[in-house]
One Martini backbone bead per residue (centre of mass of N, CA, C, O) as a GRO file, in nm:
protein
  106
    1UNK     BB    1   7.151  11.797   4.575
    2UNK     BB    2   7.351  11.915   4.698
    3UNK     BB    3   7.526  11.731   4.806
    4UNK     BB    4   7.535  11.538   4.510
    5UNK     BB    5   7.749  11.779   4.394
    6UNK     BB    6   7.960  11.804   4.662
    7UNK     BB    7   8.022  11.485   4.611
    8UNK     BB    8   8.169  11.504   4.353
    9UNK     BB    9   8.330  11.725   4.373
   10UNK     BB   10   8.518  11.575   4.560
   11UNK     BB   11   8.619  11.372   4.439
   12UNK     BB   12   8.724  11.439   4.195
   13UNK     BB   13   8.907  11.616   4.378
   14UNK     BB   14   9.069  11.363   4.498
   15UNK     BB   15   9.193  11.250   4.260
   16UNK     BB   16   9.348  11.460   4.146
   17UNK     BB   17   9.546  11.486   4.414
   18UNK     BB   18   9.641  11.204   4.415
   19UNK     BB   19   9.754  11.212   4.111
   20UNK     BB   20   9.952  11.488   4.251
   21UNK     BB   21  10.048  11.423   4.567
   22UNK     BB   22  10.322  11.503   4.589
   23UNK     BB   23  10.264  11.752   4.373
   24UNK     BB   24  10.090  12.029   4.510
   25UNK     BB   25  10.133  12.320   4.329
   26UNK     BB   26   9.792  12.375   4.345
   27UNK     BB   27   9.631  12.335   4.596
   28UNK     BB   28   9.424  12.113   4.640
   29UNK     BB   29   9.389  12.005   4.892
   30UNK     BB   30   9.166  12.290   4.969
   31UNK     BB   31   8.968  12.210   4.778
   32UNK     BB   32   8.889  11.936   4.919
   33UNK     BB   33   8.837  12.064   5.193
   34UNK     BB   34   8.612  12.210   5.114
   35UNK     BB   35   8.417  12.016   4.986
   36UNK     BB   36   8.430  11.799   5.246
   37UNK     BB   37   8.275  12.022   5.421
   38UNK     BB   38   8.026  12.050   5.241
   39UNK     BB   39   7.938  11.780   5.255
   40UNK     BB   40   7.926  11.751   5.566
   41UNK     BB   41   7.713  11.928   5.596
   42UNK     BB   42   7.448  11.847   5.386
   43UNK     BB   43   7.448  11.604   5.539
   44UNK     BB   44   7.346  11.710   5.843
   45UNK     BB   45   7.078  11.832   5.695
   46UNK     BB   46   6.940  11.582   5.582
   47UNK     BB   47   6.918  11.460   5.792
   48UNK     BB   48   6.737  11.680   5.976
   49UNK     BB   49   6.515  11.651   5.751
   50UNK     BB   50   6.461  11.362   5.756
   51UNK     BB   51   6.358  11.387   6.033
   52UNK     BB   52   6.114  11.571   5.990
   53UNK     BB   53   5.986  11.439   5.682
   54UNK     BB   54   6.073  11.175   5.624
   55UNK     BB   55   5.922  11.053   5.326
   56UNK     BB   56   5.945  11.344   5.216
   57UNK     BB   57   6.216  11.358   5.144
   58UNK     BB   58   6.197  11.191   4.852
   59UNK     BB   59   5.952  11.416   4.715
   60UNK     BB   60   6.063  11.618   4.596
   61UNK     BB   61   6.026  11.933   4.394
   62UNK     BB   62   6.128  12.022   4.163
   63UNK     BB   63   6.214  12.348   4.258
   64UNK     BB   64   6.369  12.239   4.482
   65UNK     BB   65   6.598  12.087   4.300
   66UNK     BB   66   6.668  12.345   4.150
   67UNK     BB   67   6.750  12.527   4.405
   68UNK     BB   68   6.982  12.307   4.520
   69UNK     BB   69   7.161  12.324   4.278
   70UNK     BB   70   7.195  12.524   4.255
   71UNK     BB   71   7.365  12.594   4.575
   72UNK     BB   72   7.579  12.402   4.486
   73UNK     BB   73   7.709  12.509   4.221
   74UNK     BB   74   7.734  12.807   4.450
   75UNK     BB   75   7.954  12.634   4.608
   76UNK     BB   76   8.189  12.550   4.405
   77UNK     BB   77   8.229  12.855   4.279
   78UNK     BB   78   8.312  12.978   4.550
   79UNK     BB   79   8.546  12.759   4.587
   80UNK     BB   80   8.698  12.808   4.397
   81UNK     BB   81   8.773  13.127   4.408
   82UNK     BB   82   8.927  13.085   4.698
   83UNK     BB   83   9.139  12.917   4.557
   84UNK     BB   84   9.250  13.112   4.339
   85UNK     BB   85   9.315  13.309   4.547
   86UNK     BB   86   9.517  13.174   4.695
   87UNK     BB   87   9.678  13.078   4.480
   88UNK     BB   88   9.774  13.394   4.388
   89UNK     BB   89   9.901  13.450   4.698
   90UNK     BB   90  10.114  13.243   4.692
   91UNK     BB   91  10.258  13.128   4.434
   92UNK     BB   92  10.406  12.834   4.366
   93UNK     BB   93  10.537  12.918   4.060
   94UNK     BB   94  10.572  13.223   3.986
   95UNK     BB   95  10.376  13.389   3.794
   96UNK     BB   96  10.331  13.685   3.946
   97UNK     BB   97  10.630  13.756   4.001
   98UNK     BB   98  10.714  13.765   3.700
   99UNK     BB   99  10.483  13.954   3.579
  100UNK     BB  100  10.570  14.215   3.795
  101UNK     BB  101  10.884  14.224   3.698
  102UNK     BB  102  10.803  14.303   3.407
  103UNK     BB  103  10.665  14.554   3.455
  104UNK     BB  104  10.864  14.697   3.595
  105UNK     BB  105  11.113  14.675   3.388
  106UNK     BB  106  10.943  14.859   3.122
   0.00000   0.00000   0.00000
């Protein structure tokens, strides 16, 4: 359930991207690469996984399909987080510039 929570978030995210590609000022692209390293990674575990368990990888327990979801969410949420601080800043439009010269100026 990681895996394909984190591979919708990344497609999403790259076509967000390609349709905004020239102009790059949300600075998406690195939302991306945080997306598909996480898809990158949890198809390594699955592989992983299904070496272990063989056809029991495919019958989860609700439990587990639950707490795998809630981890995904939760690996999506701390990328936007992540994306957000460095949006923040870097400041590409300088709107945190703006608002900070004009508190200093009144």
């Amino acid at each position: 359930m990681t895996l394909l929570v984190t591979v919708f978030a990344a497609v999403i995210c790259t076509v967000v991207w390609y349709q905004k590609a020239p102009h790059d000022d949300m600075k998406i692209g690195i939302l991306c690469f945080m997306f598909w390293g996480a898809s990158l990674m949890w198809l390594v575990d699955a592989i992983f996984e299904y070496a272990e368990l063989k056809s029991e990888f495919f019958t989860p327990a609700l439990e587990d399909m639950l707490n795998d979801l809630y981890l995904g969410l939760s690996v999506i949420a701390l990328g936007l987080v992540v994306w957000l601080v460095i949006l923040l800043v870097k400041d590409p439009k300088g709107v945190v510039r703006k608002a900070l010269l004009k508190n200093n100026k009144a």
